[in-house]
C-alpha positions in Angstrom: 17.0 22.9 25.4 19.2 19.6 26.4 19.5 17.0 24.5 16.7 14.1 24.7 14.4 16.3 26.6 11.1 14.7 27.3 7.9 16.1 29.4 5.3 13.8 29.8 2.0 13.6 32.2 0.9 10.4 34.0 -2.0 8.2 32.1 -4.9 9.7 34.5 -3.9 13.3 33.9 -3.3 12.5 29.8 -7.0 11.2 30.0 -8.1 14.3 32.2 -6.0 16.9 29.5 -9.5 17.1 27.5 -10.0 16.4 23.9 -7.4 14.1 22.6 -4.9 14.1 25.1 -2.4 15.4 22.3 1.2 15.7 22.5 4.3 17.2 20.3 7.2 15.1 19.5 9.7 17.6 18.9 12.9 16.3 16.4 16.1 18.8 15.6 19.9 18.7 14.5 20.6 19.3 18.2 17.5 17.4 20.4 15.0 15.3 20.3 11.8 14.8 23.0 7.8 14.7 23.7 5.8 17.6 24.6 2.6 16.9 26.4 -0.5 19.9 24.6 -2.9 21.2 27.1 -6.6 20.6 26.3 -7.0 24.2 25.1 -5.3 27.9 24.9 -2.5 28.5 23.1 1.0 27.5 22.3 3.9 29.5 21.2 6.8 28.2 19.2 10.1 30.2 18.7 13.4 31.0 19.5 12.0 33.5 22.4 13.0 32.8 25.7 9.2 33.7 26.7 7.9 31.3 23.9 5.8 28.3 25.7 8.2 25.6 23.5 11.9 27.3 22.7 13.9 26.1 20.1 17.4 27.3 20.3 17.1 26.7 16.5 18.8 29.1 14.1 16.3 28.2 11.5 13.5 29.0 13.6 12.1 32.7 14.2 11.9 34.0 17.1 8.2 33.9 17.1 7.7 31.6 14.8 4.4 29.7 15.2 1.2 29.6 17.5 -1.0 26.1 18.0 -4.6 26.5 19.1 -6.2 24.3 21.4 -9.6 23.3 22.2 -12.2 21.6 19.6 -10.1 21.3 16.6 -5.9 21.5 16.7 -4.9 24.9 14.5 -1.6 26.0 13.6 -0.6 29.6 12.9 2.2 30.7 11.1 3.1 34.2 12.8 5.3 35.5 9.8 8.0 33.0 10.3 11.4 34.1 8.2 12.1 30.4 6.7 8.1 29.2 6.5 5.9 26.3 8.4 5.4 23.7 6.3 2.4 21.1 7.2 2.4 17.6 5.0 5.0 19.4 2.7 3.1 22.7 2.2 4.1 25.6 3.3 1.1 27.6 5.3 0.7 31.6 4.2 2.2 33.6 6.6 -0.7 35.0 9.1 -3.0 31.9 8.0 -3.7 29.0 10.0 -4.6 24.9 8.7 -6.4 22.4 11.0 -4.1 19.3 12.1 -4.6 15.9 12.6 -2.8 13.2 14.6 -0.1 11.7 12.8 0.4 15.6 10.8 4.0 16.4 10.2 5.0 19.7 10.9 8.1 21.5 9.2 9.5 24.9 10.6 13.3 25.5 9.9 15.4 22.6 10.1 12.9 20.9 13.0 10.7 18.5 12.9 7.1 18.1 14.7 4.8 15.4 14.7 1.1 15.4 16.3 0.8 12.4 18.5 -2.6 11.0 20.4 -6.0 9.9 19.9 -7.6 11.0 16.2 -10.9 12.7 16.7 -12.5 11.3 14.0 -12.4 7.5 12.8 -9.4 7.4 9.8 -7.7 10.9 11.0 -4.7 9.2 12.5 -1.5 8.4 10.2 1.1 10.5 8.1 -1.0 12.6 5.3 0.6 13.3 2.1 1.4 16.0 -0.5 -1.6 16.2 -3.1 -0.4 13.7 -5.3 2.1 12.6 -3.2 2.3 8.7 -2.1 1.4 7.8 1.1 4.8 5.8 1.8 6.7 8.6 0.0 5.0 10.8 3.1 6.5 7.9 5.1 9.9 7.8 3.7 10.5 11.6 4.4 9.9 11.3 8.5 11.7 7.9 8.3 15.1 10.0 6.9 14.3 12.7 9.2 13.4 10.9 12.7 16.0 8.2 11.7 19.2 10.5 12.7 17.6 11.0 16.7 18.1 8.6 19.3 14.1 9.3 20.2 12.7 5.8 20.3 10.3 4.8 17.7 6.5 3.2 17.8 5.6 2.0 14.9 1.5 1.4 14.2 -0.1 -0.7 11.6 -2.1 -3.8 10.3 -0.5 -7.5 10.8 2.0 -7.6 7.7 2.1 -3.9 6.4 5.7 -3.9 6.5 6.7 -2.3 10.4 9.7 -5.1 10.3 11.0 -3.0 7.1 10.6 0.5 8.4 12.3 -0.8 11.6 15.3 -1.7 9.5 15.2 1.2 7.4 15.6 3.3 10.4 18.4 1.5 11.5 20.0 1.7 8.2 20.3 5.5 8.0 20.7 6.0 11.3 24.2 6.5 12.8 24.1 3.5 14.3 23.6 1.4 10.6 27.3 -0.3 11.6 26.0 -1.3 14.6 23.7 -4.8 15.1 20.0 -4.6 14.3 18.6 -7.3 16.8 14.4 -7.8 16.0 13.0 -9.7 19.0 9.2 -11.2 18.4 8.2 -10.6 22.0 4.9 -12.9 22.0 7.4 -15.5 20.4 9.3 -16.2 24.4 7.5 -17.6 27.0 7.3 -15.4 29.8 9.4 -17.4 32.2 12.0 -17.1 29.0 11.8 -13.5 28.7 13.6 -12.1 31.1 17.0 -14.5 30.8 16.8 -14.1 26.8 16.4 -10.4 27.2 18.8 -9.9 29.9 21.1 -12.7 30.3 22.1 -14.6 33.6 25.5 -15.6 35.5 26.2 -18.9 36.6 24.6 -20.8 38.9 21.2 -18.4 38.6 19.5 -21.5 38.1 19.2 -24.7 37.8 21.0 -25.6 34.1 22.8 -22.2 34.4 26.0 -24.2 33.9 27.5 -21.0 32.7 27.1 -16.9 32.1 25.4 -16.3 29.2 24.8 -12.5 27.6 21.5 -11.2 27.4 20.1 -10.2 23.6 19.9 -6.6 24.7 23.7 -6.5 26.1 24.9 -8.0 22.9 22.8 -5.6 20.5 24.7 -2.6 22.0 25.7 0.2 19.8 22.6 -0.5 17.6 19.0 -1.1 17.1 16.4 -3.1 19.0 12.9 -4.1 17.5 10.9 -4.8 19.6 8.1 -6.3 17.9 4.4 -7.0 19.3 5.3 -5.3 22.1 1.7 -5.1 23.1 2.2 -9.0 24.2 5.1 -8.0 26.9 3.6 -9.1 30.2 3.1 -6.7 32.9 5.5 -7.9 35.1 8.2 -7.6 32.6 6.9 -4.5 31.3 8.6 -2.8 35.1 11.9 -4.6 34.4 12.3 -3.3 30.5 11.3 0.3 31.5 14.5 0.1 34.1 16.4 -0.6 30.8 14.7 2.1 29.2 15.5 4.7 32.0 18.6 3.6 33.4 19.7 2.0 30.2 21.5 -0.6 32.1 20.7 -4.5 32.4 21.1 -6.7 35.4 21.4 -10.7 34.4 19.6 -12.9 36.2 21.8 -14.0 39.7 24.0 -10.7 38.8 24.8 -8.0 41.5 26.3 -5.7 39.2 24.4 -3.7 36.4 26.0 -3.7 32.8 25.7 -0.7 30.6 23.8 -1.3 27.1 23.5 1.4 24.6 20.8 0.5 21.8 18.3 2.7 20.4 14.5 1.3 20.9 11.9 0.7 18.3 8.3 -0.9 18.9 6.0 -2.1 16.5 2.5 -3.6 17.4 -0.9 -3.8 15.4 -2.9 -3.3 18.6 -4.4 0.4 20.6 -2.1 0.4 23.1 -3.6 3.5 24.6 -6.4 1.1 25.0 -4.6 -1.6 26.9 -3.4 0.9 29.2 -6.7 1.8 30.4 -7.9 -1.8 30.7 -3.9 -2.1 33.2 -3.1 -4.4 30.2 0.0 -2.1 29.5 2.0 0.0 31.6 1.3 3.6 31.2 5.1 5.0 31.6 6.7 2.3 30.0 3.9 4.1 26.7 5.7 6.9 27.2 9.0 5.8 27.1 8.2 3.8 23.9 6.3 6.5 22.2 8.9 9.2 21.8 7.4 9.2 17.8 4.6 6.9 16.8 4.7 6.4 13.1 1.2 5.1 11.5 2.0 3.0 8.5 -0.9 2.6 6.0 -2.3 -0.4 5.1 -2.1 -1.9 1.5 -5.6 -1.3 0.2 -4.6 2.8 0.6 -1.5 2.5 -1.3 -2.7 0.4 -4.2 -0.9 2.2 -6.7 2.4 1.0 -5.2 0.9 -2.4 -6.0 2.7 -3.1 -9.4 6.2 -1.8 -8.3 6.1 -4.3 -5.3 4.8 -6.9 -7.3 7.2 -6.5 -10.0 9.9 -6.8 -6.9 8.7 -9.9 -5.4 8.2 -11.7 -8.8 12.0 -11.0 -9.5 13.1 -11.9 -5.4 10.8 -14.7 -5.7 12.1 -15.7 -9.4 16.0 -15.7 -8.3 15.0 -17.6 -4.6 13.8 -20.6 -7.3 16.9 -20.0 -9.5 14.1 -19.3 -12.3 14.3 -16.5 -14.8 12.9 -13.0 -14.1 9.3 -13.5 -14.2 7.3 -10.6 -15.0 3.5 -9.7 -13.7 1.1 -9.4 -17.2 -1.1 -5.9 -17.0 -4.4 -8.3 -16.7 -3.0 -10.1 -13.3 -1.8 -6.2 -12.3 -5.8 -5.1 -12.8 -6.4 -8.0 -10.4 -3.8 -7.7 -8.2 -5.0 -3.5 -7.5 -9.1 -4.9 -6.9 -7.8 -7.4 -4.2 -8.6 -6.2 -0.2 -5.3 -7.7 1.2 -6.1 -8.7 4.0 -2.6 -10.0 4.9 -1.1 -6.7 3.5 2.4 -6.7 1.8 3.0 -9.9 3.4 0.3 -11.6 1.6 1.2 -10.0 -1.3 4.5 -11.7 -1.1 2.8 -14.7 -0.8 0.8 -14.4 -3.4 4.1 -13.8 -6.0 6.1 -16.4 -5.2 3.0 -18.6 -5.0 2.7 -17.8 -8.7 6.3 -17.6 -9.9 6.4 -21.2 -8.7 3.3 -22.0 -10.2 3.3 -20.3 -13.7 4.8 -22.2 -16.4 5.9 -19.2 -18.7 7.9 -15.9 -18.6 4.9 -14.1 -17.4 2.6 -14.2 -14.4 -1.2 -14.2 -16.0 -4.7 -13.9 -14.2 -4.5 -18.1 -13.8 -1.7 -18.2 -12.1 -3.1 -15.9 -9.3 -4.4 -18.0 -5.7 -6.8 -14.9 -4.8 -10.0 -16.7 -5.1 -10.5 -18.2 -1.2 -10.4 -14.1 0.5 -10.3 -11.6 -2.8 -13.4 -10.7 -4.8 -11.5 -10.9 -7.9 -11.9 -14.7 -8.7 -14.8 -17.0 -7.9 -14.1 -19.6 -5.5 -12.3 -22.6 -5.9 -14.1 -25.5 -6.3 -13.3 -28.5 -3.8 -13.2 -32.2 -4.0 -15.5 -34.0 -1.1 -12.8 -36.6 0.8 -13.9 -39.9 0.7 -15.7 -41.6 3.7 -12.8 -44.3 3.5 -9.8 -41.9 4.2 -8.5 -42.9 1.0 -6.7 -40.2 -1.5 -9.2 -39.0 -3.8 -9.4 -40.1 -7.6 -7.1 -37.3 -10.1 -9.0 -34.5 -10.6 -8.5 -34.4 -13.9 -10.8 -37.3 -14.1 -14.1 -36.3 -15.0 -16.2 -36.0 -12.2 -13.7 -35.3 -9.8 -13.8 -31.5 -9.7 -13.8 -30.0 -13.1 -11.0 -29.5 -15.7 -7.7 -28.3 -14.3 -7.6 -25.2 -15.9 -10.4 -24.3 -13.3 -8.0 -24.8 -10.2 -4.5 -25.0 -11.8 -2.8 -24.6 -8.3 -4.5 -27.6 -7.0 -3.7 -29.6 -10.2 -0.1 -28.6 -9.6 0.2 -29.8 -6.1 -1.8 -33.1 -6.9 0.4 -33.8 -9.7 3.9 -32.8 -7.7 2.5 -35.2 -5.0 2.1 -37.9 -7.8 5.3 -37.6 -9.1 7.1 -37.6 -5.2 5.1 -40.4 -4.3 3.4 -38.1 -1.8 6.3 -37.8 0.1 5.4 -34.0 1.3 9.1 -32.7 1.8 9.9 -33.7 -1.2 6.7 -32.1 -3.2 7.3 -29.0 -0.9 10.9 -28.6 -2.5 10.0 -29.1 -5.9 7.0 -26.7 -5.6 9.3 -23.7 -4.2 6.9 -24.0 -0.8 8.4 -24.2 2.4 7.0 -27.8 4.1 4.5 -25.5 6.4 3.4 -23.5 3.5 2.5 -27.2 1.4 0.4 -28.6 4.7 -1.8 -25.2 4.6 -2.4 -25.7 1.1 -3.3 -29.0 1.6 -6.0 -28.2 4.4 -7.1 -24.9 1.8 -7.8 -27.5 -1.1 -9.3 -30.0 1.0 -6.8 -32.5 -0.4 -6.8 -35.5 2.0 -3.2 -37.0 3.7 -2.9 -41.0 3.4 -2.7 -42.7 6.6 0.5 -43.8 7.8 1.2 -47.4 6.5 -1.4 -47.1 3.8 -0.2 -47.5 0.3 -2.1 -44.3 -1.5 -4.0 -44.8 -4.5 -3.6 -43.8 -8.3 
């Protein structure tokens, strides 16, 4: 089999395949590539010439496994010498186990993934070992898919961590001494796009003074993220599959092509198999970008990993501030594990520092949590009504105002770091450990009111 090998269908023939329209990414020592599944029959795996998918792996048997097709995906070991392993367990010889999309399959040294639409609502994603984690699932087909060129699409909730996986591909990959470039792709305007991705020469137009190197020219060697992808517009969607397939760019006013030589990885949180059938998203350019789509699961299914990462972030967030290492108290863990997360590990994140800057002791407690306003864990905060006059409103330690501090410490802490900066927001910002964007959301969460611009503020 050659190197990089990839067979794919069109998106009208994946949608007339029946079922699922399933396919195989295929990952060994020696290749790496898709393989599209019929709806039904059978399909042989082995070293045999005759086999429907030969593997010129030494590992493998010559007729080594058998996948069934047609109402629900079945695999077959047929005796195999070194085993078929599915999700880390190995299948008796002779027996057969249902898959889902997302299932990892292990025979020899290669690697197969099941790729495509999940019959059943939750059946997509990477399904553990009993007992195993699901990122530890995760981690093992980031270390095995991370030494192919095969590019990478990466599947998840806003803020489950795709930017990290991305990296930690890159990282043990062989091309970790190479630049890792992370491009936000809804972030460029579209008439940007194309000159940021690509570069120009000079005199393409008007304030092209001189040549400039695209992003993707001067990440080669290494890895591109390419995150939101699903926000690419069509029209540039033809241009980066010419990259993709030719992997060559031509700058803008150029009438030479340069080479580039970067491996590919996607992330987005929405269906693109959905936006291709609405013409939102180009069905080959799918194809191209999905050599191995990696579902990673959001934080409310991985809640015992809660206390390690919070236990991380409190230290991160504790050094950022040049604080001691704070630690999280077993109550605030107990909360922390009942929260939804909406936001994910991203919110999580949020949620430490918020409360290493926040707590006054060695150790993060229940108080020092700002869950109340989306988790269940905490009752609401209570909020001061502004005053018809614009003015600031009275202290709210002032009786009256909006009940002791203890019941809304953060806002107490803001209020009183205003106070003391003369309500100078930079300067609160900085001395709370917020950034100046993070203090102005705060403000709008607490309903704490701005003084007007020449308006001395009242105490």
């Amino acid at each position: 089999m050659p190197k990089d090998w990839e067979t794919t269908l069109p998106v009208a023939a994946l949608q007339r395949s029946g079922g699922d329209g399933l396919r195989l990414a295929i990952i060994g020592n020696e290749f790496a590539g898709t393989h599209q599944l019929p709806g039904s029959g059978t399909v042989s795996i082995g070293r045999s010439a005759d086999a429907t998918i030969c593997l010129q792996d030494p590992s493998i048997s010559r007729r080594h496994a058998l996948l069934h097709l047609g109402g629900a995906l079945r695999l077959e070991d047929l005796g195999s010498a070194n085993g078929t392993y599915v999700r880390g367990v190995r299948v008796p010889s002779g027996n057969t186990v249902e898959l889902l999309p997302g299932d990892v399959v292990e025979i020899g040294a290669t690697l197969l993934v099941i790729q495509g639409r999940p019959r059943a609502p939750g059946g997509a994603g990477i399904a553990p070992i009993p007992g195993e984690r699901p990122m530890e699932a995760l981690n093992r087909v980031i270390d095995r898919i991370a030494r192919s060129n095969l590019s990478v699409l990466l599947l998840g909730e806003t803020g489950v961590g795709k930017g990290f996986v991305a990296a930690e591909l890159h990282r043990r990959s062989n091309r970790s001494e190479g630049p890792f470039l992370q491009l936000n792709c809804a972030a460029f305007p579209e008439n940007l796009l194309e000159s940021e991705l690509f570069g120009y020469e000079r005199g393409a137009f008007t304030g092209a003074n001189q040549a400039k190197r695209g992003l993707l020219e001067s990440a080669s060697g290494g890895t591109v993220l390419l995150d939101e992808v699903g926000e690419i517009p069509l029209g540039m969607q033809a241009k980066l599959l010419r990259v993709l397939e030719e992997r060559e760019v031509l700058p803008l006013g150029g009438l030479r092509a340069r080479a580039v030589d970067v491996r590919f990885i996607s992330a987005t949180n929405r269906d693109l198999e959905v936006q291709m059938a609405e013409n939102k998203f180009r069905g080959d350019l799918f194809f191209r970008l999905n050599g191995i789509s990696v579902e990673i699961p959001p934080l409310r299914k991985r809640v015992s990993e809660i206390p390690s990462l919070a236990a991380h972030f409190a230290v991160e967030a504790s050094r950022g501030a040049g604080l001691p290492s704070k630690s999280v108290s077993a109550q605030a863990l107990e909360l922390l594990k009942q929260h939804r997360w909406p936001g994910n590990i991203r919110e999580l994140r949020n949620v430490i520092e918020r409360a290493v800057a926040l707590s006054t002791g060695p150790v993060i407690e229940p108080s020092d949590l700002p869950l109340g306003k989306f988790g269940t864990v905490q009752p609401p905060l209570a909020v001061v009504p502004s005053r018809e006059d614009g003015k600031l409103p009275a202290s709210p330690a002032a009786p009256g105002a909006n009940g002791s501090p203890a019941e809304n410490p953060e806002r107490q802490k803001i209020l009183d770091a205003l106070d003391r900066c003369g309500w100078n927001q930079s300067r609160a910002a900085a001395e709370l450990g917020f950034s100046r964007q993070t203090l102005s959301a705060r403000l709008d969460e607490y309903d704490i009111p701005r003084p007007r611009k020449g308006r001395k503020v009242e105490r």
